[in-house]
C-alpha positions in Angstrom: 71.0 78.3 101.6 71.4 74.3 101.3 74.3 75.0 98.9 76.3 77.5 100.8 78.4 74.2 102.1 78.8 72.9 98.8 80.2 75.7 97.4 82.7 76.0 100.7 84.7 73.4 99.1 86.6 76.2 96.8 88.2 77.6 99.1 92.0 76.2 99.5 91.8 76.5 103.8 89.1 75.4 105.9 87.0 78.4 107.1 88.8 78.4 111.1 92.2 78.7 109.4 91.8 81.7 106.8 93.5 84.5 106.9 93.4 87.9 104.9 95.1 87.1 101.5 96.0 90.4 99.6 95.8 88.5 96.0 91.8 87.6 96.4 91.0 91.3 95.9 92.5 91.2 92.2 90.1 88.5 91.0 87.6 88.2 93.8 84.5 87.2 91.1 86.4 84.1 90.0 84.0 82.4 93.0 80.9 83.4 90.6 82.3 82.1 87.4 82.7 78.9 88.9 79.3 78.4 90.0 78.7 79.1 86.2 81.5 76.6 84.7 80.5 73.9 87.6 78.0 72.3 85.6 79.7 72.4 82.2 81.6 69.7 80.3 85.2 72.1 81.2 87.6 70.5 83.1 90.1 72.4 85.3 92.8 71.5 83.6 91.7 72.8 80.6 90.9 76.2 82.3 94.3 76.0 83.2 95.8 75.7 79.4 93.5 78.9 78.4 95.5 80.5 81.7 98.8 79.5 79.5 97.2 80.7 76.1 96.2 83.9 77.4 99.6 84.5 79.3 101.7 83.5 75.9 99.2 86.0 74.1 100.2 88.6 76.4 104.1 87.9 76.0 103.4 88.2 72.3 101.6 91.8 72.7 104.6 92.9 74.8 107.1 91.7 72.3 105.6 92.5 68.8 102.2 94.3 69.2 102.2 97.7 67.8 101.2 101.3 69.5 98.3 100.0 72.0 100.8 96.9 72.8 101.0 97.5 76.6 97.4 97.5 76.8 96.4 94.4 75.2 99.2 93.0 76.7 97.6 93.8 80.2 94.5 92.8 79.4 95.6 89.3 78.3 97.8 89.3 81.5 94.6 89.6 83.5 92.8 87.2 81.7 95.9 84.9 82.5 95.2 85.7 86.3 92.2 85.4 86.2 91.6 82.4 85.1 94.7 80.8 87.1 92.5 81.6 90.4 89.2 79.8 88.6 91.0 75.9 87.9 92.1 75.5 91.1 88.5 76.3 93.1 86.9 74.6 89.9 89.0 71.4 90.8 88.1 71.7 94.7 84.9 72.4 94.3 84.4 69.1 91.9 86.5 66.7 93.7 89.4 66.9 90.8 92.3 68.2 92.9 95.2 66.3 91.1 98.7 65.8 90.7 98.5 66.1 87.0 96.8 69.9 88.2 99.4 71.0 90.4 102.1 70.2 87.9 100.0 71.5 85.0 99.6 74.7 87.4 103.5 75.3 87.8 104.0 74.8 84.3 102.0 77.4 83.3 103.2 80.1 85.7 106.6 79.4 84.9 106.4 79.3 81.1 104.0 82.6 81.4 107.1 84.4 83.7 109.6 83.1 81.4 107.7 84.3 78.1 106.8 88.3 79.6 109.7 88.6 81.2 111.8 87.9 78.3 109.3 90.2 76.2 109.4 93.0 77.9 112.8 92.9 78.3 113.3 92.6 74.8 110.9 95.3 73.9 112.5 97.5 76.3 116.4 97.2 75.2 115.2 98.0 71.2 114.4 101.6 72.6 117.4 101.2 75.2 120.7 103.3 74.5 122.3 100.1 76.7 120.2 97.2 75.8 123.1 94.8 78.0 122.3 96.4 80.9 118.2 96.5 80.3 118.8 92.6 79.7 120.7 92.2 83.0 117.8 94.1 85.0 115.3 92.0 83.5 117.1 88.9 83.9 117.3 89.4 87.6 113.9 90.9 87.8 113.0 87.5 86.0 114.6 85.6 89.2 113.6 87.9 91.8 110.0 87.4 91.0 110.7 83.9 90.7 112.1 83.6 94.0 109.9 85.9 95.7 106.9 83.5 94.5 108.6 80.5 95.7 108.8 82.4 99.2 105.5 82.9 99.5 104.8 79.3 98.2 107.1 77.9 100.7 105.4 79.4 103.8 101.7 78.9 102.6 102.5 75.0 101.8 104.1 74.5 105.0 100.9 76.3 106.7 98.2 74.7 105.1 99.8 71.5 104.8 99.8 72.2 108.8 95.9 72.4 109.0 94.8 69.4 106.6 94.9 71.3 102.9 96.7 70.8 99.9 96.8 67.1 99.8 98.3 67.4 96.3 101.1 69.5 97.5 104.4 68.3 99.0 107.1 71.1 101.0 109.9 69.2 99.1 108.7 68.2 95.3 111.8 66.2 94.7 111.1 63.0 92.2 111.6 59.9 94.9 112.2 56.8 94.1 108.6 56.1 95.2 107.5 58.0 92.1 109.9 56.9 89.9 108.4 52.8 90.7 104.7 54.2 90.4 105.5 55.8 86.8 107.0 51.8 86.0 103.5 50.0 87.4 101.6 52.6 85.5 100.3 54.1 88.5 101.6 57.4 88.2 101.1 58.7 84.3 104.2 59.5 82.2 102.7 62.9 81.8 102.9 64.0 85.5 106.1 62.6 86.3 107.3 64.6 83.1 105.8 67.7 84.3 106.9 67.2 88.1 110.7 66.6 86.6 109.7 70.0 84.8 109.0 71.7 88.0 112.2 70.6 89.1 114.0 71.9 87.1 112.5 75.3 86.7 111.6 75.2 90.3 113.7 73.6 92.4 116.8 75.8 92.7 114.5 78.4 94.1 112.8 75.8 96.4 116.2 74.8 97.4 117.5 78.4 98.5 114.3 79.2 100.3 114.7 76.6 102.4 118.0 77.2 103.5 116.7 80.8 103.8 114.6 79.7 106.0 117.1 77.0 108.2 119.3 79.8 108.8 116.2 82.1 109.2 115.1 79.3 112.3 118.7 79.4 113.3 118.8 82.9 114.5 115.6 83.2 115.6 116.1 79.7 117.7 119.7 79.9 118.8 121.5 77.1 118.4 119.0 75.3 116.5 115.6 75.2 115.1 112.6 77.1 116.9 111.0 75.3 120.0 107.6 76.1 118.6 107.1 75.1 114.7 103.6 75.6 115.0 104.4 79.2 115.8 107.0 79.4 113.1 105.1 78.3 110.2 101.0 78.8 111.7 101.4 82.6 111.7 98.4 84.0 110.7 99.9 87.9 111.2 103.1 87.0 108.9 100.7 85.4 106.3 98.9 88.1 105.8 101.7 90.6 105.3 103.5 88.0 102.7 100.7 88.4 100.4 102.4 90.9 98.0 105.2 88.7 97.3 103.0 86.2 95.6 102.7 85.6 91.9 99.6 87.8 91.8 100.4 90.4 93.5 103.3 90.7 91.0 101.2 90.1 87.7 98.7 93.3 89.0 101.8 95.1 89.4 102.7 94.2 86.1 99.4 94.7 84.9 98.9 98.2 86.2 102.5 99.5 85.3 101.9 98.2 81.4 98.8 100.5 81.5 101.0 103.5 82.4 103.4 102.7 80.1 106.2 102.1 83.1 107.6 98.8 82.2 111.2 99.8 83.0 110.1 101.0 86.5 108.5 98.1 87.2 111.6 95.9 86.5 113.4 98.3 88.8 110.6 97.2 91.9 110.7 93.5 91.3 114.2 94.1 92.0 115.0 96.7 94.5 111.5 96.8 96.7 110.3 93.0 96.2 113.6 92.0 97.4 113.3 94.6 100.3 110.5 94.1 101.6 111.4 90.3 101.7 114.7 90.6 103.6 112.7 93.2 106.0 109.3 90.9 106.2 112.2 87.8 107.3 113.6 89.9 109.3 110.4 90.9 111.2 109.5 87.5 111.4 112.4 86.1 113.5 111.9 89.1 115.9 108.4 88.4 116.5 109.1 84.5 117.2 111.8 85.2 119.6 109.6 87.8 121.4 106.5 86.0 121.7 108.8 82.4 122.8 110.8 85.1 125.2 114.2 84.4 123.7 
C-alpha cells in the first residue's frame, strides 16, 4: 500500500481535479506497463520514437500492404496509441517531464497524422473512379482532425495549467525571444528549440484559429467582452468530459475500428461532417451553459 502514492505521480491532474476522460478506456493497461518499464534502462523519450516507428509502420500497411493491409495497419495504429499514453506517465512517474518530451510528443502525432492520412487517402483514390475528389476529402479530413485535436488541446492546457499541471506546457507555444537567448547561452538545446519551431509550424495555425474560436466564443457568451468568471469558462469539469471524443485518441480508435471493417472512406466522411459537428454544437453548448449559470 506504501507505493500507491508513488505511483499517483502518472497521472497528468492531481486526484481533486480529474475528470472522466473518454480516451483512458482505449489503453487503460498502459498504468501496468509502466510499473514494468519503471525500473528499466528505457527512457520516455525513447518510448515515444517506438510511438513514431509503429505509427510510420502503420501508414506503410495502409499505403502498400497487400490483402490483410487494413488490419496490420490497425494493429500498428494501436500500438502507436498505445504506447503514446505509456511516455508521458513513464516521464511523470520518474521525474523526466521535459521540454525536449513535449516537443518530441507533438512531433510524433503530427508526422503519424500526416503519414496515415496521406496513406489512406492514397490507397483509397487507386480504387476511386474520382481520385481528386477522394484527395480533397482526405485533405480536409487531414485538417479537421488536426484541428479538432488542437481544440481539445486548447481547453485541457488552459484547465490544467489552471490547477498546477503541465509545467512543460505553455497555452501559446510561440518561440520568444526568451528562448531564442537560452538556445545562444546553451541553456535551451538546439534540439528542442528545433522541434518547438517544428511545432510551430505544423501547429500553430491551428493553435492560432482555436483561439480566436474561442475569443469570439467568450465574446458571445460575455457580451461585450470576455466572461466575468474565467475560472468557470475554462475549469469546467461537465464540458471536459464531453470534449473527450475530439481528442487525438478518440480519433485514432475511430480510425482503428473502421480499418478493421474495411470502412476507410466512411471514416473520412466522420472526421469531417460529425467531428466538425459535434464541435460547433459542443461550442455552442458551452456558451449557453456559462451564460446560464453567470445569469446573463
Amino acid at each position: 500500500m506504501a507505493s500507491t502514492p508513488h505511483f499517483e505521480k502518472m497521472h497528468k491532474l492531481p486526484e481533486p481535479c480529474r475528470f472522466f476522460d473518454l480516451n483512458a478506456l482505449w489503453y487503460f493497461p498502459n498504468r501496468w506497463v509502466v510499473r514494468v518499464l519503471y525500473p528499466l534502462p528505457i527512457s520516455a523519450n525513447q518510448i515515444t520514437l517506438l510511438a513514431l516507428m509503429a505509427g510510420l509502420a502503420a501508414a506503410g500497411f495502409y499505403a502498400f500492404g497487400g490483402e490483410r493491409a487494413f488490419f496490420f495497419g490497425a494493429v500498428f495504429l494501436y500500438g502507436k496509441l498505445f504506447l503514446d499514453n505509456v511516455d508521458g506517465p513513464l516521464a511523470r512517474l520518474r521525474g523526466e517531464v521535459s521540454r525536449l518530451g513535449r516537443f518530441l510528443d507533438s512531433f510524433a502525432d503530427f508526422t503519424v497524422a500526416v503519414a496515415v492520412y496521406g496513406a489512406i487517402t492514397w490507397r483509397l483514390a487507386q480504387s476511386s473512379p474520382n481520385p481528386a475528389f477522394l484527395w480533397a476529402l482526405g485533405i480536409l479530413a487531414l485538417l479537421s482532425g488536426l484541428l479538432q485535436c488542437s481544440y481539445w488541446v486548447f481547453y485541457y492546457v488552459h484547465y490544467a495549467s489552471r490547477v498546477g499541471a503541465y509545467e512543460n506546457n505553455r497555452t501559446d507555444e510561440t518561440v520568444t525571444e526568451q528562448d531564442r537567448q537560452a538556445a545562444v547561452a546553451g541553456e535551451l538545446p538546439g534540439l528542442v528549440l528545433f522541434l518547438q519551431k517544428f511545432h510551430n509550424a505544423a501547429y500553430g495555425w491551428q493553435d492560432q484559429a482555436v483561439a480566436m474560436f474561442d475569443g469570439l466564443s467568450r465574446k458571445l457568451a460575455g457580451g461585450a467582452g470576455a466572461p466575468e468568471q474565467p475560472d468557470r469558462w475554462y475549469a469546467d469539469k461537465t464540458f471536459l468530459v464531453w470534449m473527450g471524443p475530439l481528442c487525438v485518441c478518440s480519433n485514432t480508435m475511430a480510425l482503428i475500428v473502421f480499418s478493421l471493417i474495411g470502412q476507410l472512406e466512411l471514416f473520412l466522411y466522420l472526421v469531417v461532417l460529425l467531428g466538425n459537428g459535434y464541435l460547433i454544437g459542443l461550442q455552442v453548448w458551452k456558451i449557453a451553459r456559462y451564460k446560464s449559470a453567470v445569469g446573463h
